[in-house]
C-alpha positions as CSV (number, residue, x, y, z in Angstrom):
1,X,-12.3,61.0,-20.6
2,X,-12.8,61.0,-16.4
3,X,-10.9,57.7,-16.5
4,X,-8.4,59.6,-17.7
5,X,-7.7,62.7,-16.4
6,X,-8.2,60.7,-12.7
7,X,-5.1,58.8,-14.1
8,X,-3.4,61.8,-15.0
9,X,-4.1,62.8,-11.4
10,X,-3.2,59.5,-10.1
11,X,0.1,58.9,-11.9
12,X,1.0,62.7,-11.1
13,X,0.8,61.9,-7.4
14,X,2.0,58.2,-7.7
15,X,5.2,59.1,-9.8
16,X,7.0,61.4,-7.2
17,X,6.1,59.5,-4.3
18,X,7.5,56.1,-5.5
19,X,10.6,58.0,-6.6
20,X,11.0,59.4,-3.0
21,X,10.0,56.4,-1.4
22,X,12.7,54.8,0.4
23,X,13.4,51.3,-0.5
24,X,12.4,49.9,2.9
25,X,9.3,51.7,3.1
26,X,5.8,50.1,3.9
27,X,4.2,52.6,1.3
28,X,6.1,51.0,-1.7
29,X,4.3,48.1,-2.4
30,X,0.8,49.9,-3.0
31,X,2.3,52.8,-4.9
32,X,3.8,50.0,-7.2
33,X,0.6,48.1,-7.5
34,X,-0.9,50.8,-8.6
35,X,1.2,52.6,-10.8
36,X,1.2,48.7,-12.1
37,X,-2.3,49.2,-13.1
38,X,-2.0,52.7,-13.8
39,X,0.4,53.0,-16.0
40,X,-0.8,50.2,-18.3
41,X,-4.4,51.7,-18.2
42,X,-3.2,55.5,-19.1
43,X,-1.6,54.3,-21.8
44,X,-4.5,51.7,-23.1
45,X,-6.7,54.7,-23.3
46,X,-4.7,57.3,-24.7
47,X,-3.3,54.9,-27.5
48,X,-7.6,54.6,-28.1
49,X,-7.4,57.8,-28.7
50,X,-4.8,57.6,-31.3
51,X,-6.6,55.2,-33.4
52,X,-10.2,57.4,-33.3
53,X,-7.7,60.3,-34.4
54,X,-5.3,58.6,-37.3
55,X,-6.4,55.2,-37.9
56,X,-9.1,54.7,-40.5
57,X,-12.3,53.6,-39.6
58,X,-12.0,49.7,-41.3
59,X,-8.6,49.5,-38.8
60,X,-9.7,50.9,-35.7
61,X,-11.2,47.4,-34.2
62,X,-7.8,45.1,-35.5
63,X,-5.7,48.5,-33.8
64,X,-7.9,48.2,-30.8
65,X,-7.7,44.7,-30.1
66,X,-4.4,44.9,-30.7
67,X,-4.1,47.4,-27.8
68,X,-6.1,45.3,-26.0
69,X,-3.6,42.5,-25.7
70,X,-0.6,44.7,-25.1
71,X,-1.9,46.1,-22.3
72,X,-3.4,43.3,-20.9
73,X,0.4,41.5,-21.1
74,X,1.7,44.7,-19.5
75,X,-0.6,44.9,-16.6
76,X,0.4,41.2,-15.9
77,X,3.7,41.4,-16.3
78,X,3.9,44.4,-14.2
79,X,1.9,42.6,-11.8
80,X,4.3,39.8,-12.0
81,X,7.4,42.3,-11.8
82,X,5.4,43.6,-8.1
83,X,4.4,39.9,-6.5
84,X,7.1,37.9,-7.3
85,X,9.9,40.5,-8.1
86,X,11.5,43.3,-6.3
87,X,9.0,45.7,-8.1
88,X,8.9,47.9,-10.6
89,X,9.9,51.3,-8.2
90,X,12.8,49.3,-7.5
91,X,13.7,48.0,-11.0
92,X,13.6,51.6,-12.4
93,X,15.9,52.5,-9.6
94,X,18.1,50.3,-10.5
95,X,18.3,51.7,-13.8
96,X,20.5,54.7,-12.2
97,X,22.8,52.9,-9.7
98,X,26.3,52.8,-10.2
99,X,27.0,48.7,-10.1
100,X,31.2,49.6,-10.1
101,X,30.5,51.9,-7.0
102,X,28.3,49.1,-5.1
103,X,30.9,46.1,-5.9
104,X,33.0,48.4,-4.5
105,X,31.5,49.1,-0.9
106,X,30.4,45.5,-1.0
C-alpha cells in the first residue's frame, strides 16, 4: 500500500507538470520516463487489488499473471514510445491539436 499512495503522490505531481511543460523543455524527458514507469505500475497494483477483492481465490494467480504481462508490455512500450519516439507527453498532446489549423499555418 506505500508503493501506492507514493504513486498516487507521484503521478499527482507528474501529471500537471508534463501537461504544462513546454515541448522544448529539458524537464520533459524525465517527467515522461517516469510517468512511463508510473503509470504502468499504478495501475499493475491497483488492478491486484481488484482481483483480491472480486476474483475468486482458484483465479486470482491466472488474473495476476495475466496482469503481470500487460503491464510488463506497457512499461516497454511506453519506454519504446519515450527513447525512440517523440514521447508519450507529446503523443497525448497531440491528441488535442487541430491538424486543419497546423496544415494551414504550415
Amino acid at each position: 500500500m506505500k508503493v501506492h499512495h507514493m504513486g498516487n503522490v507521484a503521478l499527482a505531481a507528474l501529471t500537471p507538470a508534463a501537461a504544462f511543460l513546454p515541448k522544448d523543455s529539458g524537464y520533459l524527458f524525465p517527467v515522461d520516463l517516469a510517468l512511463g514507469v508510473a503509470l504502468p505500475l499504478h495501475s499493475h497494483i491497483t488492478m491486484n487489488m481488484v482481483f483480491s477483492d472480486y476474483v475468486p481465490p482458484g483465479m486470482r494467480g491466472i488474473a495476476r499473471g495475466g496482469m503481470a504481462g500487460v503491464t510488463a508490455l506497457t512499461v516497454m512500450g511506453l519506454l519504446h514510445l519515450n527513447l525512440r519516439g517523440p514521447g508519450l507527453t507529446s503523443c497525448v498532446k497531440q491528441l488535442w491539436c487541430n491538424s486543419a489549423a497546423s496544415k494551414d499555418k504550415k
